[in-house]
MARZA-398871 format. One line per 3 residues: number of its first residue (from 1); for each residue x, y, z of N, C-alpha, C, O. Coordinates in nm, 3 decimals, m for minus. Example, Ala and Ser with C-alpha at 12.3 -4.5 7.8 and 13.67 -1.06 7.14 Angstrom:
BEGIN
1) 1.319 m0.569 0.780 1.230 m0.450 0.780 1.320 m0.330 0.780 1.424 m0.332 0.846  1.285 m0.225 0.708 1.367 m0.106 0.714 1.290 0.003 0.787 1.341 0.114 0.804
***
This chain:
BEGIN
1) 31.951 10.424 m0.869 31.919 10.446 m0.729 31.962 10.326 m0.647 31.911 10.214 m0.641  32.083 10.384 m0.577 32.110 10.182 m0.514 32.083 10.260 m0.379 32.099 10.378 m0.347  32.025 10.126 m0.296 31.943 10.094 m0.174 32.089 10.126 m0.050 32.185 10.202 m0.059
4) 32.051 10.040 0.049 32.147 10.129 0.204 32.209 9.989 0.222 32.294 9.977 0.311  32.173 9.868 0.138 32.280 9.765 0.119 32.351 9.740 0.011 32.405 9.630 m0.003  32.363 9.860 m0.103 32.477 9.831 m0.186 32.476 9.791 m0.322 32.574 9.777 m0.396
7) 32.331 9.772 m0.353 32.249 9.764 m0.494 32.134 9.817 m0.492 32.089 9.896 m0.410  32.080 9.769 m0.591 31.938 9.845 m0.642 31.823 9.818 m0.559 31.816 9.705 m0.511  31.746 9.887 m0.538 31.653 9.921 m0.453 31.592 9.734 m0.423 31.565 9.674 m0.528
10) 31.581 9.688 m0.347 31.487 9.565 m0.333 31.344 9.576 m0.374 31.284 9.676 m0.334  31.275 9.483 m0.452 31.138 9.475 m0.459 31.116 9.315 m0.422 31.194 9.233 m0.470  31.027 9.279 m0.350 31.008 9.113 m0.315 30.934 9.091 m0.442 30.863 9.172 m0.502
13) 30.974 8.922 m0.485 30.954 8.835 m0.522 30.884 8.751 m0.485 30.857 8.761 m0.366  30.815 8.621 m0.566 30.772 8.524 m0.491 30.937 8.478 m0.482 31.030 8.499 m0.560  30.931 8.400 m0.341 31.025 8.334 m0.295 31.205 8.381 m0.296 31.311 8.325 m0.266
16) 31.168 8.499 m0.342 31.305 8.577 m0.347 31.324 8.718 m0.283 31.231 8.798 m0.288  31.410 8.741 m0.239 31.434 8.847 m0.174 31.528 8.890 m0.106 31.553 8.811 m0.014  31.596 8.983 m0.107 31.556 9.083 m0.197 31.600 9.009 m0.352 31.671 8.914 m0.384
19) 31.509 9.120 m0.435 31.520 9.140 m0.602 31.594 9.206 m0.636 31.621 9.290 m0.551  31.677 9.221 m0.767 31.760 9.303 m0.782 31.696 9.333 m0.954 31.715 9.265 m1.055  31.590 9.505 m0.930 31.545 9.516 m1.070 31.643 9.530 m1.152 31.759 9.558 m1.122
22) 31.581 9.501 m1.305 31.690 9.533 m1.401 31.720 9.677 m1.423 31.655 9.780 m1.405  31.875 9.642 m1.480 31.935 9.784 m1.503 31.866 9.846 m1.596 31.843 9.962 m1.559  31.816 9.820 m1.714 31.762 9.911 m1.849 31.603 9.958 m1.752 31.507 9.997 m1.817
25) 31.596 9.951 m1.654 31.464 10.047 m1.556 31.450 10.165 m1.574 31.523 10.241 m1.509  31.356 10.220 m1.666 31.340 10.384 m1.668 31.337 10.461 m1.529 31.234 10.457 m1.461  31.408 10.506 m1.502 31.466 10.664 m1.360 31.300 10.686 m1.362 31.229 10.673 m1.461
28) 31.260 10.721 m1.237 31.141 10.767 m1.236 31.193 10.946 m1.288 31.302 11.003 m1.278  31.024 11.004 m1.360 31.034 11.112 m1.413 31.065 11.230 m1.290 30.962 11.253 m1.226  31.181 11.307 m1.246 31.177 11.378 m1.174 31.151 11.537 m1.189 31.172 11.582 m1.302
31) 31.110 11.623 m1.096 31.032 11.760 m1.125 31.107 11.811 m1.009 31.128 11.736 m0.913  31.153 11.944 m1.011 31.186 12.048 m0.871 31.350 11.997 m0.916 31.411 11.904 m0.967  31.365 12.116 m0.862 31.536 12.158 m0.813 31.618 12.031 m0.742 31.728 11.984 m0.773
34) 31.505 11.983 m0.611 31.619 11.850 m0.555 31.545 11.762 m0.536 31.510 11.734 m0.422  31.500 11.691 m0.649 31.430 11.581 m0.732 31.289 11.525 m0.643 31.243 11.411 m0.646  31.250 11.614 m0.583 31.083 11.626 m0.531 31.046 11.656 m0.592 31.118 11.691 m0.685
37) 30.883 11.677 m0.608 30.805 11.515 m0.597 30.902 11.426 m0.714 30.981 11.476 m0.794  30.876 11.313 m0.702 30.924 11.212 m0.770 30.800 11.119 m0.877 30.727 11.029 m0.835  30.802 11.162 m0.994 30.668 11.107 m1.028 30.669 10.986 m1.143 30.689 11.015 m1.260
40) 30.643 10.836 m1.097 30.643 10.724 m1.156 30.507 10.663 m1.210 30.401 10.636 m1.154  30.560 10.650 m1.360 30.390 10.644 m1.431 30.399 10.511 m1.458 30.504 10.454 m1.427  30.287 10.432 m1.522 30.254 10.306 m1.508 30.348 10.227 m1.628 30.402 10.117 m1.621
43) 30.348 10.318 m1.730 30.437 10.273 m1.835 30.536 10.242 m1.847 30.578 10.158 m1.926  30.610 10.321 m1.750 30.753 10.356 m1.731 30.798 10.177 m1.605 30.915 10.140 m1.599  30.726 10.127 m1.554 30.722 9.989 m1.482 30.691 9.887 m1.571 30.618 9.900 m1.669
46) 30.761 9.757 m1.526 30.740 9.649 m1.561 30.658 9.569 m1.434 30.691 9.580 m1.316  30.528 9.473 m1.492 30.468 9.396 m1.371 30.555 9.252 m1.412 30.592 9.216 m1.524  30.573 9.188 m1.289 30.607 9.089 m1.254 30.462 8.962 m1.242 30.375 8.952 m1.156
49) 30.486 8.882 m1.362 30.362 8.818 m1.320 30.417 8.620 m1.249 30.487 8.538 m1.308  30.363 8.609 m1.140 30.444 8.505 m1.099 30.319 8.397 m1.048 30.209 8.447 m1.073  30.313 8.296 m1.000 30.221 8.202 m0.982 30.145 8.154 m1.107 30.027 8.123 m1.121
52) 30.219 8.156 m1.171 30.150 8.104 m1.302 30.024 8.230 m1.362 29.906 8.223 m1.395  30.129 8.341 m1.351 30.034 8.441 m1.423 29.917 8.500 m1.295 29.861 8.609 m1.290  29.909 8.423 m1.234 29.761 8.462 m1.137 29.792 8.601 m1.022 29.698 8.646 m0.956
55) 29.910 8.648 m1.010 30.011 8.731 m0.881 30.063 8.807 m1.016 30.122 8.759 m1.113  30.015 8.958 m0.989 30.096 9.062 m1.061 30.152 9.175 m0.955 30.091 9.257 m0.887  30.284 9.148 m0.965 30.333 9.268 m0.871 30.403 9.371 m0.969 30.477 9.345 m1.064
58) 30.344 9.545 m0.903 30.435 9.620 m1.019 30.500 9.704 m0.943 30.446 9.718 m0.833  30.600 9.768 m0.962 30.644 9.875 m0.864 30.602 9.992 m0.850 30.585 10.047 m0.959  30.577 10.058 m0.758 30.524 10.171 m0.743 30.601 10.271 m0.745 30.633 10.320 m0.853
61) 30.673 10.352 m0.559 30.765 10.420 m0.570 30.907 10.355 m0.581 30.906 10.240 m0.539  31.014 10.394 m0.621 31.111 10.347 m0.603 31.203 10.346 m0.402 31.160 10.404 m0.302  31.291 10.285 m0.412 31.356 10.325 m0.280 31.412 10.434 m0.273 31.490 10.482 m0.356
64) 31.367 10.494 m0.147 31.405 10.634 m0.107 31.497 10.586 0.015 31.515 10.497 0.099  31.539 10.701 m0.031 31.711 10.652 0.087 31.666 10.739 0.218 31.696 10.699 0.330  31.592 10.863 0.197 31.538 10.914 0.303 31.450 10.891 0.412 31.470 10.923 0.529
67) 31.323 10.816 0.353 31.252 10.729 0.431 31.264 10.628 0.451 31.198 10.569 0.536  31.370 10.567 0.367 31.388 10.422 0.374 31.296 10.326 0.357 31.282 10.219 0.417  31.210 10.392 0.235 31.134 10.349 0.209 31.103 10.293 m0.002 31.153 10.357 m0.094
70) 31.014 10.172 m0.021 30.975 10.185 m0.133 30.861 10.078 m0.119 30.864 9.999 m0.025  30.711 10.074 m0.256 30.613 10.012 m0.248 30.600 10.012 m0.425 30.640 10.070 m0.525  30.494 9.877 m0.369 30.428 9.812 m0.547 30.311 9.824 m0.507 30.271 9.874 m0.402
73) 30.227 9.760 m0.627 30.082 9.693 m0.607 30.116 9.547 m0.628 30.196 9.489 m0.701  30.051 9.518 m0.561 30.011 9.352 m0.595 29.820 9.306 m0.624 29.716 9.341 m0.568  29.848 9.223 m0.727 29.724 9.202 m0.772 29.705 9.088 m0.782 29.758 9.032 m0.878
76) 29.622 9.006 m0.689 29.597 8.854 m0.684 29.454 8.834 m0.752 29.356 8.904 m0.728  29.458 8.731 m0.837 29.337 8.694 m0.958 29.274 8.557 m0.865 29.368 8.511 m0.800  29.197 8.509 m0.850 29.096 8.443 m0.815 29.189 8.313 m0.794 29.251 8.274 m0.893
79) 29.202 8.245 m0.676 29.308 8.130 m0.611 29.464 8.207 m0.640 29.556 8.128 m0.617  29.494 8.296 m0.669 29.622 8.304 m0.638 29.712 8.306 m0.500 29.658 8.297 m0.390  29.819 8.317 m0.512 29.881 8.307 m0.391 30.018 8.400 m0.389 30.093 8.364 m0.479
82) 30.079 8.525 m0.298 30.183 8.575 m0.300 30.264 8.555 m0.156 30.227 8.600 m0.047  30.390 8.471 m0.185 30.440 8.401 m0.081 30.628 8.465 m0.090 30.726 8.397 m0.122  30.627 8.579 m0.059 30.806 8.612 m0.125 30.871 8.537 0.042 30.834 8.508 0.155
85) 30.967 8.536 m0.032 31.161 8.498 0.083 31.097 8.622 0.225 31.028 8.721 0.202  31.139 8.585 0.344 31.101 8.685 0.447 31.266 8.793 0.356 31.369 8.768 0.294  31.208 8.884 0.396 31.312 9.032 0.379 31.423 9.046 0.486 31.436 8.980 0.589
88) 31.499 9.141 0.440 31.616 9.171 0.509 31.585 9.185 0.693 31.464 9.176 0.715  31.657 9.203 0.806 31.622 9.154 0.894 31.596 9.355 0.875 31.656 9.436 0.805  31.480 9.371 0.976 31.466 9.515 1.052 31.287 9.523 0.937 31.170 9.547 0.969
91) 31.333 9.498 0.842 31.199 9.524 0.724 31.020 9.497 0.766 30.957 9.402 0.813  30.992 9.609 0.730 30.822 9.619 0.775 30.753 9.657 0.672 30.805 9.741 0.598  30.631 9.610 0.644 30.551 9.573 0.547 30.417 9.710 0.584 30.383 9.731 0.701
94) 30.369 9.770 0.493 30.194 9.800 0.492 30.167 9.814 0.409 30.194 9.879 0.307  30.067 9.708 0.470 29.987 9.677 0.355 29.838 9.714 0.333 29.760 9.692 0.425  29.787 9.776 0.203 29.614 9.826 0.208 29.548 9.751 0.061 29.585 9.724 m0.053
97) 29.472 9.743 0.115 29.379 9.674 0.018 29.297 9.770 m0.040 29.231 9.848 0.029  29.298 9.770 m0.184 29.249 9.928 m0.253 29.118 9.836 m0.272 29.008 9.853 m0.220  29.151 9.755 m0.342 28.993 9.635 m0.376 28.980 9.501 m0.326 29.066 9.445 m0.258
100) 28.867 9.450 m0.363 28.901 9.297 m0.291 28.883 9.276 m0.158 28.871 9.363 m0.071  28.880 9.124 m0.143 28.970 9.085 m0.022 29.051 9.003 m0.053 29.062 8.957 m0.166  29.123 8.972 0.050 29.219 8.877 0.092 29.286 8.831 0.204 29.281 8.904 0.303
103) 29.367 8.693 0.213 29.348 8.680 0.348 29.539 8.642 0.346 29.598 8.578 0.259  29.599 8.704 0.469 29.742 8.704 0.499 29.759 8.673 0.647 29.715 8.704 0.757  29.860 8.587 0.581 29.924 8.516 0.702 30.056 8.567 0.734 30.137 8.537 0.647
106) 30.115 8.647 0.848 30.203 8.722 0.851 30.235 8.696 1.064 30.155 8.681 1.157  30.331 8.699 1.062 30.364 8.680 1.242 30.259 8.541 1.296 30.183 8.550 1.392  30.270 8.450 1.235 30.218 8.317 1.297 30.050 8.348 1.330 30.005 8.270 1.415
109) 29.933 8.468 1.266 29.818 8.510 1.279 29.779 8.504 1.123 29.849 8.530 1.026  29.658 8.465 1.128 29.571 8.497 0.965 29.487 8.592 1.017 29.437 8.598 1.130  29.475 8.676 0.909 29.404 8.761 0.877 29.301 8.798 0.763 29.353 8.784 0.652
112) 29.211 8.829 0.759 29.066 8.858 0.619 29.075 9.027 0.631 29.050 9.107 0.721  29.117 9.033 0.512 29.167 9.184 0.460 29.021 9.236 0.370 28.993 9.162 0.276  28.965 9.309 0.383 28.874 9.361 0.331 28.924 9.466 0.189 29.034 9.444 0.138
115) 28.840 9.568 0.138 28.862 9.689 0.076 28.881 9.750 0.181 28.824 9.712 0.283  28.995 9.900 0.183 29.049 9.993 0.229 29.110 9.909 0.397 29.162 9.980 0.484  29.102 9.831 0.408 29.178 9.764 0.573 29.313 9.771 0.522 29.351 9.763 0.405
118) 29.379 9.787 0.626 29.582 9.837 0.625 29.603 9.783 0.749 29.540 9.797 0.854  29.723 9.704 0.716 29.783 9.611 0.820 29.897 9.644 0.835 29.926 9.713 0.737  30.024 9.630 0.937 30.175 9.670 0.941 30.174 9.556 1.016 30.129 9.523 1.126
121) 30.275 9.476 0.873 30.398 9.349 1.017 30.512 9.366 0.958 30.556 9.441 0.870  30.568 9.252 1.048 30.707 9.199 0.969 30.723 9.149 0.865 30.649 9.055 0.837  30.809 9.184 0.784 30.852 9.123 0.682 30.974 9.034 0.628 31.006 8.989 0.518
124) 31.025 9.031 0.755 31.172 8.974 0.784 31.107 8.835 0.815 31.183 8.739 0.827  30.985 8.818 0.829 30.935 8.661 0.829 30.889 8.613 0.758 30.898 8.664 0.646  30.808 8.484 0.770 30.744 8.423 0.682 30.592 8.494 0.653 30.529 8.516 0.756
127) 30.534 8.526 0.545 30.426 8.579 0.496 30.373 8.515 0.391 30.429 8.434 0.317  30.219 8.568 0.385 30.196 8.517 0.216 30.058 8.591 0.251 30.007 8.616 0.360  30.011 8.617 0.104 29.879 8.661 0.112 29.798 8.566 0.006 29.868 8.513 m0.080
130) 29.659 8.539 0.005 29.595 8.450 m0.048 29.477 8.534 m0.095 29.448 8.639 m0.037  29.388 8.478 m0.227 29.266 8.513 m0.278 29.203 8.417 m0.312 29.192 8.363 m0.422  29.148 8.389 m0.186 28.947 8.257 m0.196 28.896 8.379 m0.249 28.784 8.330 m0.260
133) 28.887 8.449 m0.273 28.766 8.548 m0.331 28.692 8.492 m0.428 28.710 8.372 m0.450  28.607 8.554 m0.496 28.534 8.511 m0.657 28.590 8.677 m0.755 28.561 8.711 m0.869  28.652 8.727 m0.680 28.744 8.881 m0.747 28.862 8.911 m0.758 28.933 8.854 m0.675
136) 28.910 8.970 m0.821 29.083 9.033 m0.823 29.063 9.089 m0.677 28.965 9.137 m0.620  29.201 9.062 m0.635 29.208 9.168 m0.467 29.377 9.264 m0.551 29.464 9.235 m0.633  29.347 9.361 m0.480 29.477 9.472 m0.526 29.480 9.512 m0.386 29.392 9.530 m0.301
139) 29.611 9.521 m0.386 29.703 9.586 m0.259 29.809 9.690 m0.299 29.889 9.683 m0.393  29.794 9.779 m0.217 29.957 9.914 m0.206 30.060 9.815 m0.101 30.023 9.796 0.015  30.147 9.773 m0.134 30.257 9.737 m0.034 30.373 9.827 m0.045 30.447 9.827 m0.143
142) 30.388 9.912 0.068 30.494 9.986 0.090 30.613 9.867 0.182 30.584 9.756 0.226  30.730 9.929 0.187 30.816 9.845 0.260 30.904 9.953 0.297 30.930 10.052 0.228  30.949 9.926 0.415 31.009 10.045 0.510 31.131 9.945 0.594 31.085 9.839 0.638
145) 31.236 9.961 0.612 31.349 9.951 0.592 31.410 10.008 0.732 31.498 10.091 0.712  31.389 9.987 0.839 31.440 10.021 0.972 31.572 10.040 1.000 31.625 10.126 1.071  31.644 9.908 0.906 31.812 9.947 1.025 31.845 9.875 0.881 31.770 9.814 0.806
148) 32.027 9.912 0.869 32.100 9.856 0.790 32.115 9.719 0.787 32.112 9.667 0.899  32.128 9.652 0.702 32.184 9.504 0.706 32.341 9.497 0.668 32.400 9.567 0.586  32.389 9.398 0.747 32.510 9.410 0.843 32.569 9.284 0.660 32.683 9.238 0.650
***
């Protein structure tokens, strides 16, 4: 599945970005005639564990060329920190907090992310999300993909 710049779908990194997953990536399992629904099981992903183990990001959906869209979870363990490269220029972030809190710094504002709170910024900037908690915080980060990069 290559992305609308010419490789494989981007997933952020700490401090990198875009990512370029590996090729041996199991195809998500597809169902229907013109590959709707699209259904990606937990097995079939690799998590990315970065900050010294404490930041697990896994992928969720892959990039869809239609929505221009793709999302992970991210799972921050007690002081972790997830700080990726700002993204391609046009790129927008939402983000929900399934558990936890946590607190993100995104467009020059901090923010205290609760359970179920959903935020939309930029992602073409500088970001990071943080866990003072005394808990794991888990997030859905989708990423949505506005305009081509030139």
């Amino acid at each position: 599945m290559d992305d609308l710049y010419g490789g494989p779908a981007p997933i952020p990194e700490e401090g990198i970005f875009p990512h370029q997953p590996e090729k041996e990536a199991q195809e998500p399992e597809k169902t229907g005639a013109d590959s709707f629904p699209i259904l990606v099981r937990v097995q079939d992903t690799r998590p990315r564990r970065l900050d010294s183990g404490r930041t697990v990001l896994r992928p969720s959906l892959p990039f869809d060329s239609v929505s221009n869209m793709m999302s992970c979870f991210l799972d921050l363990y007690i002081g972790a920190r997830y700080a990726p490269a700002p993204s391609v220029p046009g790129c927008i972030c939402h983000a929900t907090v399934i558990y936890g809190s946590v607190s993100l710094t995104a467009e020059g504002q901090s923010f205290q992310l609760l359970e179920r709170d959903a935020i939309r910024f930029r992602a073409d900037q500088p970001y990071h999300f943080e866990n003072y908690s005394n808990s794991t915080g888990r997030l859905l980060l989708e990423y949505q993909y506005l305009r081509e990069h030139a």
